[in-house]
N, C-alpha and C positions, 0 to 999 in steps of 0.2 A: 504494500500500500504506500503511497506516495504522501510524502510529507507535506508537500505543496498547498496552497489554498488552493481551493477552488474556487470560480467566478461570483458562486453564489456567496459563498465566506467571506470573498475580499470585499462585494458589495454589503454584505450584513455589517463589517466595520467601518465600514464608511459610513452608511448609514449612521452607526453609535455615533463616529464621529461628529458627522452631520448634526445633528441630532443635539450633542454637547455644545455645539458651536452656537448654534442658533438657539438654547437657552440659555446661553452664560450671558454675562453683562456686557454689550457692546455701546453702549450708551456713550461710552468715548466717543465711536465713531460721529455722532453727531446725528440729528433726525432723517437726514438725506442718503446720507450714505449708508448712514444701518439699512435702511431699508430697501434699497436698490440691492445691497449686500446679502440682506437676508431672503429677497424674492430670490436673486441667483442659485443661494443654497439651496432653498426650497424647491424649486425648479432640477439641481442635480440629487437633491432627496429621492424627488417623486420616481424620478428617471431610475433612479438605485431599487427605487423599492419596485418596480414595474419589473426589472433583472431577476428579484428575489423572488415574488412571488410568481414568475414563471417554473420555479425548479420545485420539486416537492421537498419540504423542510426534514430535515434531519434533529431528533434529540438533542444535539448537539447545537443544533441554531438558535434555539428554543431561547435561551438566556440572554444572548445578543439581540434576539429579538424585543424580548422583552421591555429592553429600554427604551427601542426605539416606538413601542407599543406606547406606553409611558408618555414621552414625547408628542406621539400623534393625539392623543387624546386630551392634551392641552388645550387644543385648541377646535373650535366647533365646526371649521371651516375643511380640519382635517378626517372629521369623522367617518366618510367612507372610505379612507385610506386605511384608517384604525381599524374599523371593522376589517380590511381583506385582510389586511396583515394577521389582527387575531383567529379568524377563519383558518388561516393559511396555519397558525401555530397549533392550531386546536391538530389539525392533522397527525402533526410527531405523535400525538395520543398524552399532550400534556395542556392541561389547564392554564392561560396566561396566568402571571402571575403566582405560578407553584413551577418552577423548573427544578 
């Protein structure tokens, strides 16, 4: 078995990353720029999460997922994204929120 990520892995930590990004404090950047900033992110979010939920989840996603689950349902605008994703985690045969 290969050590390697897989496509679906590399986009699940990006996503986290993602994810971390666009909640932390950006307020530095200033009202304009945050937000130009944060549509960008959101924009290669949606794109990552479209990668992920094409491949059947693995036990193992489950957790990474998680957060980014977390994340999505921040906010109301993201709620049918929330929903595929937990759909998609329900599959591994684990409850969001219990990995």
């Amino acid at each position: 078995m290969s050590s390697a990520l897989s496509q679906k892995q590399k986009m699940l930590l990006r996503l986290r990353e993602i994810a971390q990004t666009i909640d932390s404090d950006l307020d530095w950047l200033g009202p304009d720029r945050r937000r130009d900033f944060v549509e960008r992110l959101e924009a290669e979010r949606d794109e990552a999460l479209d990668i992920v939920l094409a491949e059947p989840p693995a036990l193992a996603d489950v957790e990474i997922a998680q957060r980014v689950l977390d994340h999505l349902r921040r906010a109301a605008k993201d709620a049918s994204r929330a929903d595929a994703l937990e759909g998609w985690m329900n599959q591994a045969g684990v409850a969001p929120g219990k990995p």
